[in-house]
C-alpha positions, 0 to 999 in steps of 0.5 A, spaced: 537 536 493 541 539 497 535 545 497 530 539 498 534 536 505 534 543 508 526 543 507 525 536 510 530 537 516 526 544 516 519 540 516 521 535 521 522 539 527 520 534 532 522 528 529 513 491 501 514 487 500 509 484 500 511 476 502 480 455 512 473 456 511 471 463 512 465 465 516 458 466 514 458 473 515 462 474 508 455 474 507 454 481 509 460 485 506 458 480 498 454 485 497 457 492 498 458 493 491 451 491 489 448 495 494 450 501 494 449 501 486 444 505 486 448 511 489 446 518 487 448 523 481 452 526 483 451 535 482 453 539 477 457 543 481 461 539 485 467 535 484 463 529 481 469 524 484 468 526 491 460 528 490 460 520 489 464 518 493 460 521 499 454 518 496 456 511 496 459 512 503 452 513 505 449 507 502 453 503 506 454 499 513 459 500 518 461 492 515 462 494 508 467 500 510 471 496 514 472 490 509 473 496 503 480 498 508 482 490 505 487 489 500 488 481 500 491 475 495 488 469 493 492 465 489 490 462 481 489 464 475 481 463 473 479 470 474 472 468 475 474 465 481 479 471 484 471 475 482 468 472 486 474 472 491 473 479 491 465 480 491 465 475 498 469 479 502 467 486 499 475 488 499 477 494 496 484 491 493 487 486 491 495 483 490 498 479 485 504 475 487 507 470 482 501 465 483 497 470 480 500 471 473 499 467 466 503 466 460 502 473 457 499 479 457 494 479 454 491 473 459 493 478 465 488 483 463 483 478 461 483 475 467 484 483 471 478 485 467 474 479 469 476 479 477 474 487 478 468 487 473 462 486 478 462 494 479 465 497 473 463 504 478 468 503 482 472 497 481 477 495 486 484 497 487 490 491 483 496 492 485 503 488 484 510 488 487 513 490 481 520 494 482 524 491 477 531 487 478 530 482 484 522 483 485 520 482 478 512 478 478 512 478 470 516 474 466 516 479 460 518 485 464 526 486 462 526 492 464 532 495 468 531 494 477 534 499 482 541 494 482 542 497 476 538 504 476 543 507 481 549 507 478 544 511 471 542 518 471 536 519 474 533 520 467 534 511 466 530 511 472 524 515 470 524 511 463 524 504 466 518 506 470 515 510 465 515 503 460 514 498 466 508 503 468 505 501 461 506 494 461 502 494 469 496 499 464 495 494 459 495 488 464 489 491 467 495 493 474 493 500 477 497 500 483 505 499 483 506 497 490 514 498 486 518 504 488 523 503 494 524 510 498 529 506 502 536 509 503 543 505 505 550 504 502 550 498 506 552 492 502 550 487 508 542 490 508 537 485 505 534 491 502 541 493 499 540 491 492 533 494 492 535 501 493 535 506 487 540 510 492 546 510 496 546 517 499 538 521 500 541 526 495 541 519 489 535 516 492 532 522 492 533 525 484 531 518 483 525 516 487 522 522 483 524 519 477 520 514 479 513 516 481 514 521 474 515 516 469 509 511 473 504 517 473 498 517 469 499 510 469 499 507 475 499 509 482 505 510 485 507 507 491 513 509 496 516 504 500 518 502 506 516 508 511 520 511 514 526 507 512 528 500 511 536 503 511 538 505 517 538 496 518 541 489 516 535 486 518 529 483 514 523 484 516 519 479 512 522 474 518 522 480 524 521 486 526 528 490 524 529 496 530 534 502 530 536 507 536 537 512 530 535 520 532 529 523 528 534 528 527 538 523 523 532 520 520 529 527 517 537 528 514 538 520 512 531 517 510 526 523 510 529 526 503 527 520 498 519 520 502 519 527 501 522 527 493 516 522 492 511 526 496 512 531 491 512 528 485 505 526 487 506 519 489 499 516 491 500 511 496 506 511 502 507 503 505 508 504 511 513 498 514 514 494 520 520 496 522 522 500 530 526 507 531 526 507 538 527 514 538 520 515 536 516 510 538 517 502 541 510 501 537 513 498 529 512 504 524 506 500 521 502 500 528 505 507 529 501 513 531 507 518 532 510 516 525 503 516 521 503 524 524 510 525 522 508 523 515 503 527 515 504 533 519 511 534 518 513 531 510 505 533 508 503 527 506 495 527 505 494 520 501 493 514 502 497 510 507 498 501 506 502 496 510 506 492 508 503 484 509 500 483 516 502 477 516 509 479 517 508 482 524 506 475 525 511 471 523 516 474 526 515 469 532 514 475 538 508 474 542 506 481 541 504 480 535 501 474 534 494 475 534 492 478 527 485 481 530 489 486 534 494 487 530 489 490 525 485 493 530 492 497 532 494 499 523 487 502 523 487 506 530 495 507 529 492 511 522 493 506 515 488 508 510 488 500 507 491 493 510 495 488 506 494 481 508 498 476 503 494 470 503 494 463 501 489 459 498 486 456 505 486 463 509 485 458 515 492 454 514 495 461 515 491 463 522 487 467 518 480 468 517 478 476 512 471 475 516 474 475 523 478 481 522 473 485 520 468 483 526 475 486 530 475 492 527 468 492 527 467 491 535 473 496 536 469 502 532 464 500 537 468 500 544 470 507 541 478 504 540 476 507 533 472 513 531 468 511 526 469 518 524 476 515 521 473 509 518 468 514 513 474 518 512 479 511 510 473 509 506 471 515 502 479 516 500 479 509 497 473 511 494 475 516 491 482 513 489 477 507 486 472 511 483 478 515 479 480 508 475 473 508 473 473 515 471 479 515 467 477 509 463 
């Protein structure tokens, strides 16, 4: 560890959590799968998951992409009704939260199978909250958390996730949004509990575990860029701020990232939290830090927030317009958008149509490239399109 410290404060020289009546123009992005269907073969010579990927990017409309950076929730259970939730929207993920899972196992796969089987091609991404310990969805994973994995070997951590990786599979999950790359030795944080270490060494060995165990299962995700540690406060109610230095940071916070990068972790949550010291912006509508990830610590996956609708809920006046706060995730450099929504998205003044229309006629006033949106879109393809290959 103390190899991978030297590297990551070499490398950073510079510097989840997830908690009305939409319009007609769902209309559009309903049939994102449908018509894009008939995408070419892709060639011999080329990777065939990118070569689709491309192809399918090609047959779809500037609406379509932007729907497809969307991973929303709907509550229930009826998988008929979660699939044509999906199909609606065009999104390209979707959350489960507690209200989301049946009595067994066996009802959960059942009930994925149905939700992601309009496009068996490219079948959109499920993910799920499952840490283990105080954030645990399913009823029937006993399996050990970070508030008992910290004080085991790293080899406790990498067979817990392992099994817990096995259960998300067999339920039909491809996404654990369930590694905490988080680091504090404070008992007063609300993250402490969560933590799979007190020290970045501890975290570290531990992080990887993590994404070792889950890989060829699921993919790993690693939460809450660039640290929720350095904090006392909760970001599900406000946006947690820290004065701490970058140099600090790339020695306290960076090592678990970097441990979980190079154990090859699929996903980075990026969470609403402030290092003045680098930005006053969140890091989730944050461009230094996004560039920080990937410049510095050589991440080149897939970015996610955490919920959106934190950011409002936080009562600051800044962030209560969820439109722009989509637009700033998207330009700040997040691949996808988490929103966790209740059964009546209007109930929560929001609307998954309206987002995209914003995000939309923010390509077109150029505070997006476009160029960016085919390239957060083609990634998720890629990414979607593996599940499909793998089965």
């Amino acid at each position: 560890m103390a190899a991978l410290a030297l590297t990551v404060a070499a490398a950073v020289a510079v510097t989840g959590c997830a908690t009305g009546a939409p319009s007609g123009a769902a209309g559009r992005t309903a049939s994102a799968s449908r018509s894009a269907a008939a995408t070419p073969s892709p060639t011999a010579n080329a990777d065939p998951v990118a070569a689709y990927a491309r192809a399918r990017l090609a047959n779809m409309t500037l609406r379509q992409k932007v729907a497809s950076l969307l991973m929303l929730h709907q509550p229930g259970t009826d998988g008929s009704a979660l699939r044509g939730f999906v199909d609606r929207y065009g999104v390209g993920g979707m959350i489960l939260m507690g209200d989301n899972i049946p009595a067994s196992p066996a009802a959960l796969a059942a009930q994925n199978a149905t939700m992601t089987a309009s496009d068996p091609e490219l079948p959109p991404l499920v993910a799920i909250d499952e840490e283990g310990g105080d954030v645990t969805r399913l009823p029937w994973d006993s399996l050990p958390g970070a508030d008992a994995l910290k004080s085991e070997p790293p080899a406790a951590t990498q067979t817990a996730f392992a099994q817990r990786g096995a259960l998300l599979k067999q339920a039909g999950v491809t996404v654990n949004f369930g590694t905490v790359a988080d680091t504090t030795a404070d008992p007063g944080s609300f993250i402490f509990d969560r933590v799979l270490g007190t020290t970045p060494a501890a975290a570290a060995e531990r992080v990887s575990a993590s994404v070792t165990g889950e890989r060829g299962q699921v993919y790993s995700t690693l939460k809450h860029f660039p640290g929720h540690g350095e904090t006392e406060a909760d970001s599900h109610t406000s946006i947690p701020a820290t004065g701490l230095s970058v140099a600090d940071w790339q020695t306290r916070d960076a090592p678990p990232f970097a441990a979980g990068i190079t154990a090859g972790a699929e996903l980075v949550m990026f969470g609403h939290l402030v290092y003045s010291a680098v930005d006053a912006a969140p890091a989730s509508l944050s461009a230094p830090w996004h560039r920080i990830l990937s410049d510095r610590l050589g991440y080149r996956g897939v970015t996610i927030t955490d919920d959106m609708r934190m950011l409002q809920d936080s009562g600051l006046a800044q962030y209560a317009d969820q439109r722009e706060n989509a637009i700033q995730a998207l330009a700040a450099g997040n691949t996808m958008l988490l929103y966790v929504l209740p059964a009546d998205p209007a109930a929560a003044g929001l609307d998954p149509d309206a987002l995209v229309d914003a995000v939309v006629a923010a390509v077109g006033s150029g505070r997006i490239p476009a160029a960016q949106i085919d390239a957060d879109a083609r990634k998720l393809l890629e990414l979607r399109r593996s599940l499909a290959v793998k089965e």
